[in-house]
C-alpha positions as CSV (number, residue, x, y, z in Angstrom):
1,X,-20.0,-93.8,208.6
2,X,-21.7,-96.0,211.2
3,X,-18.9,-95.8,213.7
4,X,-18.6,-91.4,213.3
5,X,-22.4,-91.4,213.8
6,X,-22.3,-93.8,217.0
7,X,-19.3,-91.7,218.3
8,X,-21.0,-88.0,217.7
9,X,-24.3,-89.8,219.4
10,X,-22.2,-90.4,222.8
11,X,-20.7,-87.0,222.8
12,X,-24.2,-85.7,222.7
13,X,-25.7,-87.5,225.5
14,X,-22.0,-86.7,227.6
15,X,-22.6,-83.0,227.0
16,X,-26.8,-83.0,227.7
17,X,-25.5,-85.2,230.8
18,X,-23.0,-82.3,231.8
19,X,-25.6,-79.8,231.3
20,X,-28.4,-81.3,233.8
21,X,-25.9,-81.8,236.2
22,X,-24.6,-78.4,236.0
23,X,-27.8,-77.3,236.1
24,X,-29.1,-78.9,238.9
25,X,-25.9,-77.5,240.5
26,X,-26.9,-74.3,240.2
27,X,-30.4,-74.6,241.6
28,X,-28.6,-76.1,244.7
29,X,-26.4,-72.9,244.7
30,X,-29.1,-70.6,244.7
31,X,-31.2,-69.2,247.8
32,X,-34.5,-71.4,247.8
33,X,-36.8,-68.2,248.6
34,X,-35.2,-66.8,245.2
35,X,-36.5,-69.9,243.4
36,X,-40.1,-70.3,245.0
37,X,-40.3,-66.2,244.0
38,X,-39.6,-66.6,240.6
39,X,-41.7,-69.5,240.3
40,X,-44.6,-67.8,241.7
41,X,-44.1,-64.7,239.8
42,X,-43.9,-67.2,236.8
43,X,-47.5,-68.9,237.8
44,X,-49.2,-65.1,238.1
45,X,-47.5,-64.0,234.8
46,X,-49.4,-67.5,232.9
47,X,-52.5,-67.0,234.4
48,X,-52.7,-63.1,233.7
49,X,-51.8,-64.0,230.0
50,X,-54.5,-66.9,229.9
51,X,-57.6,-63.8,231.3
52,X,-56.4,-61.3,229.3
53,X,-56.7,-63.9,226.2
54,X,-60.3,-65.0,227.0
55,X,-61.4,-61.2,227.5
56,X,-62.7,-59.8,224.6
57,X,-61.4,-56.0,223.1
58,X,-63.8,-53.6,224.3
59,X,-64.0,-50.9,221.6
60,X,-63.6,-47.1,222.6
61,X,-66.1,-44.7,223.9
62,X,-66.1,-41.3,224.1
63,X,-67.0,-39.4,227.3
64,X,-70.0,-37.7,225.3
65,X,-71.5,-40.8,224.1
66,X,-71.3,-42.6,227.6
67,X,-73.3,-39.8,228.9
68,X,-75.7,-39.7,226.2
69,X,-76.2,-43.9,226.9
70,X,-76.3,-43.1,230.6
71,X,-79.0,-40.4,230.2
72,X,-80.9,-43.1,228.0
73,X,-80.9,-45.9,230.6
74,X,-82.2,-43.5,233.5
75,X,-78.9,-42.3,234.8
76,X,-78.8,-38.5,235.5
77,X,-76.0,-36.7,237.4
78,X,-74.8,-40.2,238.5
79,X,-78.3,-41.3,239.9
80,X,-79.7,-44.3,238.7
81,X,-83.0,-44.5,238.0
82,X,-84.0,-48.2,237.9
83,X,-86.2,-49.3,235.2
84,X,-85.9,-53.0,235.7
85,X,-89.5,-54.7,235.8
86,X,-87.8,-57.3,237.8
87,X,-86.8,-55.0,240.7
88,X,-89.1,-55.7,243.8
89,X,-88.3,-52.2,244.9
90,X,-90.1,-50.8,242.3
91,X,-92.5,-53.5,241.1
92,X,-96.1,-53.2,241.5
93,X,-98.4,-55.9,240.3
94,X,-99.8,-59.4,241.6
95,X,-96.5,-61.0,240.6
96,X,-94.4,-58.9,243.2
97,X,-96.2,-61.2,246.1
98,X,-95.0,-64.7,244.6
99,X,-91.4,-63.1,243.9
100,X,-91.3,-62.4,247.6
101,X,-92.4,-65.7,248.6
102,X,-90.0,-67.3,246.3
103,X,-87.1,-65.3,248.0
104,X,-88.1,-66.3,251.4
105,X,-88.1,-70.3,250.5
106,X,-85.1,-69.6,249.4
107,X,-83.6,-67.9,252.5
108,X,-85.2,-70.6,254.9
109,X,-84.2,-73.5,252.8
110,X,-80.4,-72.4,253.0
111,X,-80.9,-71.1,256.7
112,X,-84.1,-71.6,258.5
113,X,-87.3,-70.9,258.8
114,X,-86.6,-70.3,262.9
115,X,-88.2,-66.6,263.5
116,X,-89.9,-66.1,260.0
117,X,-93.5,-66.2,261.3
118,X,-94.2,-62.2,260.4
119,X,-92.4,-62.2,257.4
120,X,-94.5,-65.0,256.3
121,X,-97.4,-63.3,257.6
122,X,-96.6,-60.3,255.9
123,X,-95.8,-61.8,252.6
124,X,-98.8,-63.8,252.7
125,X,-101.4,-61.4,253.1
126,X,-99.5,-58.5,251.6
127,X,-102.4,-57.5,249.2
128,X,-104.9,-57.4,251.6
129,X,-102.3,-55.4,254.3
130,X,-101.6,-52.9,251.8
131,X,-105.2,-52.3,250.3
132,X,-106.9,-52.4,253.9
133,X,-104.7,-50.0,255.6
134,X,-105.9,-46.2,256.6
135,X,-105.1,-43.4,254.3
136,X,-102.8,-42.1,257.2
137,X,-100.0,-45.0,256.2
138,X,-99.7,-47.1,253.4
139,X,-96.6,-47.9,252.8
140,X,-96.1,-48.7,248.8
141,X,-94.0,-51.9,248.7
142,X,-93.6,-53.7,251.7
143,X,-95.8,-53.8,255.2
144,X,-94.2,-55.8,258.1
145,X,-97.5,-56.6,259.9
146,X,-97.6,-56.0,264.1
147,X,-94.6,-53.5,264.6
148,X,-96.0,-50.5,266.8
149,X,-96.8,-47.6,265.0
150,X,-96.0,-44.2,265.2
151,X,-95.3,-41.1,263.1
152,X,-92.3,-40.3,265.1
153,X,-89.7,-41.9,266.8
154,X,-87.9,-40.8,270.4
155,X,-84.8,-40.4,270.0
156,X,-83.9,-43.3,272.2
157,X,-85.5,-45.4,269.9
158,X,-81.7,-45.9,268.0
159,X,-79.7,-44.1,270.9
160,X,-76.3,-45.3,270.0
161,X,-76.5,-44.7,266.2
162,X,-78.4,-40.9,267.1
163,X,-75.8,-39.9,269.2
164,X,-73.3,-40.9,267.4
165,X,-74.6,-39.0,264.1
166,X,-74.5,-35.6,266.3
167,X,-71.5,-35.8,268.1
168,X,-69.9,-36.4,264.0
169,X,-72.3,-32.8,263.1
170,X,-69.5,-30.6,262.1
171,X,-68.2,-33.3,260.2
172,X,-70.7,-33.7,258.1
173,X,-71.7,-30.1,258.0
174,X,-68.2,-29.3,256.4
175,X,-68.2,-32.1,254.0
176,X,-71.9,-30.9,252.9
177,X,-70.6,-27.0,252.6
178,X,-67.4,-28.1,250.6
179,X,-70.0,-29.9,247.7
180,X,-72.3,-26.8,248.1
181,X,-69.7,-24.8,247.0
182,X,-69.3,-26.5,243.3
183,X,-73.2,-25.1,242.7
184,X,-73.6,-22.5,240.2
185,X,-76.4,-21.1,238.6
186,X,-76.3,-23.0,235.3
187,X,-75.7,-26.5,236.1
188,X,-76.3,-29.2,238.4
189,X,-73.1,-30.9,239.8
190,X,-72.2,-34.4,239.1
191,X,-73.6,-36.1,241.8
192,X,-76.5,-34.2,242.4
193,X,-80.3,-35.1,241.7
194,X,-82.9,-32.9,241.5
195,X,-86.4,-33.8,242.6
196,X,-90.1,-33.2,241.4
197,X,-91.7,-30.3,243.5
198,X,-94.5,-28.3,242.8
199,X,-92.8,-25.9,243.9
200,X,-89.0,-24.8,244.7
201,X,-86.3,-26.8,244.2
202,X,-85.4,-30.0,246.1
203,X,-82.0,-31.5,245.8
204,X,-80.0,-34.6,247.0
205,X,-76.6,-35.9,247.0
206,X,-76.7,-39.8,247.8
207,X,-74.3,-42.0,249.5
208,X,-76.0,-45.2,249.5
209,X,-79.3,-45.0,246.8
210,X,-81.5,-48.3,247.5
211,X,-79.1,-50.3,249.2
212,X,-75.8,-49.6,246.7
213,X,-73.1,-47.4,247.4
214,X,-72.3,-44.5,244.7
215,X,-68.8,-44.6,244.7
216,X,-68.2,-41.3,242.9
217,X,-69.8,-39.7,246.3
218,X,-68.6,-41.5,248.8
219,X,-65.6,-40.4,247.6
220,X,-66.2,-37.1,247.8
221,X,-67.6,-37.6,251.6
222,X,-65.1,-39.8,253.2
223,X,-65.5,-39.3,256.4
224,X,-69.6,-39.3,256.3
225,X,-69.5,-42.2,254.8
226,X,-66.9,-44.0,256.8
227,X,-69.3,-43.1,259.6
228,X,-72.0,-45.0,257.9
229,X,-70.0,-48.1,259.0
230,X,-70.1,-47.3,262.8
231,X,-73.9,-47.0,262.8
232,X,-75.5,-50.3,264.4
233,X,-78.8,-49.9,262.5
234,X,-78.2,-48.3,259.2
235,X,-79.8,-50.2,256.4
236,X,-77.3,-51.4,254.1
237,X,-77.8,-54.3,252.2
238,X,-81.3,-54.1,251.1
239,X,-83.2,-51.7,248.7
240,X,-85.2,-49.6,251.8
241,X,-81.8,-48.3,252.1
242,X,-80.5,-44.9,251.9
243,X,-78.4,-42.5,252.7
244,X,-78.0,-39.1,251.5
245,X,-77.9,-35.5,252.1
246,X,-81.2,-33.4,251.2
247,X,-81.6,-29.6,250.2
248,X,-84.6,-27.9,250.4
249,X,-84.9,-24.0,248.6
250,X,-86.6,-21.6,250.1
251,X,-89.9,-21.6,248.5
252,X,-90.0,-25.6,247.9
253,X,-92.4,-27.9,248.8
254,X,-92.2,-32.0,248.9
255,X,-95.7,-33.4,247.9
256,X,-97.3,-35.4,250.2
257,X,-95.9,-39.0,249.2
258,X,-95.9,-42.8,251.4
259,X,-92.7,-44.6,251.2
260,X,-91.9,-48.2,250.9
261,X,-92.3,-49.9,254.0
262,X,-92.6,-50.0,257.6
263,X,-89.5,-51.8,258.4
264,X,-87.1,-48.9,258.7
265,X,-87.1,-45.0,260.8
266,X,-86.2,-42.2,258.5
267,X,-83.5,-40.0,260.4
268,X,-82.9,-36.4,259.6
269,X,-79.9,-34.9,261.0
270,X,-80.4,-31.0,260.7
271,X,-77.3,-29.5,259.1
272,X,-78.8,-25.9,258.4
273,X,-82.4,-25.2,259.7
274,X,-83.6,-22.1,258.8
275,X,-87.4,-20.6,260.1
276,X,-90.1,-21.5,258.2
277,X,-89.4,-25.2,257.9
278,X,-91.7,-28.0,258.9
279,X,-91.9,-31.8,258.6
280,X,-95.2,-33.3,258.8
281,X,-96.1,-37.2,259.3
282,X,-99.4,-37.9,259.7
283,X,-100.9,-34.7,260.3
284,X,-98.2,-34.0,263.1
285,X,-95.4,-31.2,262.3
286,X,-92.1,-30.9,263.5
287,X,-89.5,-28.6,263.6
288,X,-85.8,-29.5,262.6
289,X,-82.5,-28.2,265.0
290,X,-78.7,-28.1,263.5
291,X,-76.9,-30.7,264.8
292,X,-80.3,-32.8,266.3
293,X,-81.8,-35.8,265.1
294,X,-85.5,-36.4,264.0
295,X,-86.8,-39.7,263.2
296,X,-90.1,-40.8,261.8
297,X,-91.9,-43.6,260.2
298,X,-91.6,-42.5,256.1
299,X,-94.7,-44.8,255.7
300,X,-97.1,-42.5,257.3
301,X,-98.3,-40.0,254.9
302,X,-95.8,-37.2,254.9
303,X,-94.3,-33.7,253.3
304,X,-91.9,-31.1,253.9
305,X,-91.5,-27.4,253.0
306,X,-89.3,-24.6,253.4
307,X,-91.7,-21.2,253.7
308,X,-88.6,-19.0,254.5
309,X,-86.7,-16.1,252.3
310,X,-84.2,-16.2,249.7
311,X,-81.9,-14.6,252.4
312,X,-82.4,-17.7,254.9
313,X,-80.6,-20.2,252.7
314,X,-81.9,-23.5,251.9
315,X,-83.0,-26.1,254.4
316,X,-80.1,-29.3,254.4
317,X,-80.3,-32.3,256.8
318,X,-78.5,-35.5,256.6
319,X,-80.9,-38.1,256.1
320,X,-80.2,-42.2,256.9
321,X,-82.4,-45.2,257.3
322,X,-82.7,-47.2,260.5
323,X,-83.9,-50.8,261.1
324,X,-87.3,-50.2,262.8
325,X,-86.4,-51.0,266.5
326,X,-89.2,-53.9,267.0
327,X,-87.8,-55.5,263.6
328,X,-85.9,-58.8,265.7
329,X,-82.1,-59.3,264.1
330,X,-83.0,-62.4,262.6
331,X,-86.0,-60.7,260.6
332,X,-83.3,-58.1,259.3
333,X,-80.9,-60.7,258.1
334,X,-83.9,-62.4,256.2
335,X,-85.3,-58.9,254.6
336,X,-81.5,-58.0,253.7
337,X,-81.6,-61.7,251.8
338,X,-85.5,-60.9,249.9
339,X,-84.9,-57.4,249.3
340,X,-81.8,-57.7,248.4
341,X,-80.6,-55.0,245.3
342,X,-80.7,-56.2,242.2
343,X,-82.5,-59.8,243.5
């Protein structure tokens, strides 16, 4: 019995012997890009098993009840309305000052403090700037203190990024008159948000809403939005940020309103400027032009209105927002660290 069981045992470890070899043979045989493929495609295939495992199911949602949750936690037409008390954006109490400051130690201590002498400033004494300045501008969040001051900008203030904006006019004058089109009487199109006016009605269509893109609009804009990425100056990665197209009705007015800070110029690009339409920034008015750009300092007290007929169409421009020319580039990289979205 012994000797059958000693014999069978050889056998065994002849054949495993002949089947390595012949193995090994075969790997020689083969082309070694064949091989490392496989491999790799063997390494992707564990590691996609081994996420998928540690995700949990997500259970099913209808489209009805996403838009009912969406409606409930401030999103409208795909604008989001933030709510967060956290968001420095759209905080206003004593605590907003100290979150500031905290986000500026931070940005100096993993980069420098080298050129931060007016942001510290500014943070600083940010309670007094804002309480002490005139009624004429008061900007509501942020107040960067000694840039020069001025209702309106020249339009050699941001020469490259102005003339590049109206040489791309028709561009975004058919893109605009393509989403126009999907307006009806009964409903607002996805997309769109529609504004508090005393009067009229006062429409916008955002690209970039406090520093984030909206996907769902850039893609219906491609090549406006692609041409955000050729301006020099455009805010983009901080919540002063925006970028957007803006309809005014005949009949609308905007209420006289500050906005959040002094670090950026507002630009209007007229897309359809009908008579009867005005801009005014601290007391001064100005007129809009298809195809020209207007830039002012959205900090200065300000409103618009559209006095014309049903029969001149509504009043559109494209508007963007500009790093204030006097803000120095190392400034803006700190800001776009602080007031980063979501931070």
């Amino acid at each position: 019995m012994s000797l059958q069981w000693l014999v069978a045992w050889s056998w065994s470890l002849d054949g495993l012997r002949d089947c390595i070899a012949t193995g090994i043979q075969s790997v020689r045989d083969c082309d070694t890009t064949a091989v490392v493929t496989v491999a790799c495609l063997l390494v992707l295939f564990v590691w996609y098993c081994y996420h998928v495992g540690r995700e949990q199911p997500r259970p099913y949602v209808s489209v009805n009840s996403l838009m009912q949750g969406a409606d409930a936690n401030g999103l409208q037409n795909g604008y989001v309305y933030c709510q967060s008390p956290e968001c420095v954006r759209c905080t206003h109490n004593e605590g907003l000052n100290q979150k500031l400051y905290h986000n500026l130690q931070e940005y100096a201590k993993r980069y420098s403090w080298s050129g931060m002498g007016r942001i510290h400033k500014g943070i600083r004494e940010q309670g007094r700037y804002l309480n002490s300045r005139p009624s004429i501008q008061k900007p509501e969040v942020f107040f960067l203190p000694d840039l020069p001051t001025t209702p309106y900008f020249s339009r050699d203030a941001q020469k490259h990024d102005v003339e590049l904006l109206e040489r791309n006019f028709q561009t975004i004058l058919c893109e605009f008159e393509t989403l126009y089109k999907a307006f009806s009487n009964c409903s607002l199109p996805q997309g769109w948000k529609m504004n508090s006016t005393p009067s009229g009605e006062w429409f916008t269509f955002y690209l970039v809403n406090q520093g984030v893109c909206v996907p769902r609009n850039c893609r219906k804009c491609p090549r406006t939005y692609r041409l955000l990425g050729s301006l020099r100056t455009c805010i983009g990665n901080n919540v002063f940020g925006n970028a957007c197209i803006s309809v005014l009705s005949p009949g609308a007015v905007i209420t006289e309103h500050y906005g959040p800070t002094n670090i950026r110029i507002r630009c209007h690009l007229g897309l359809k400027t009908p008579s009867g339409c005005e801009l005014v920034v601290g007391g001064e008015p100005q007129c809009w032009a298809e195809g020209r750009c207007l830039l002012f300092d959205d900090s200065f007290l300000h409103t618009a209105f559209h006095e014309g007929s049903a029969e001149d169409g509504p009043r559109v421009v494209f508007m963007v927002d500009l790093w204030h020319p006097n803000v120095a580039a190392a400034e803006r990289q700190a800001l776009d660290f602080i007031f980063a979205p979501g931070r």
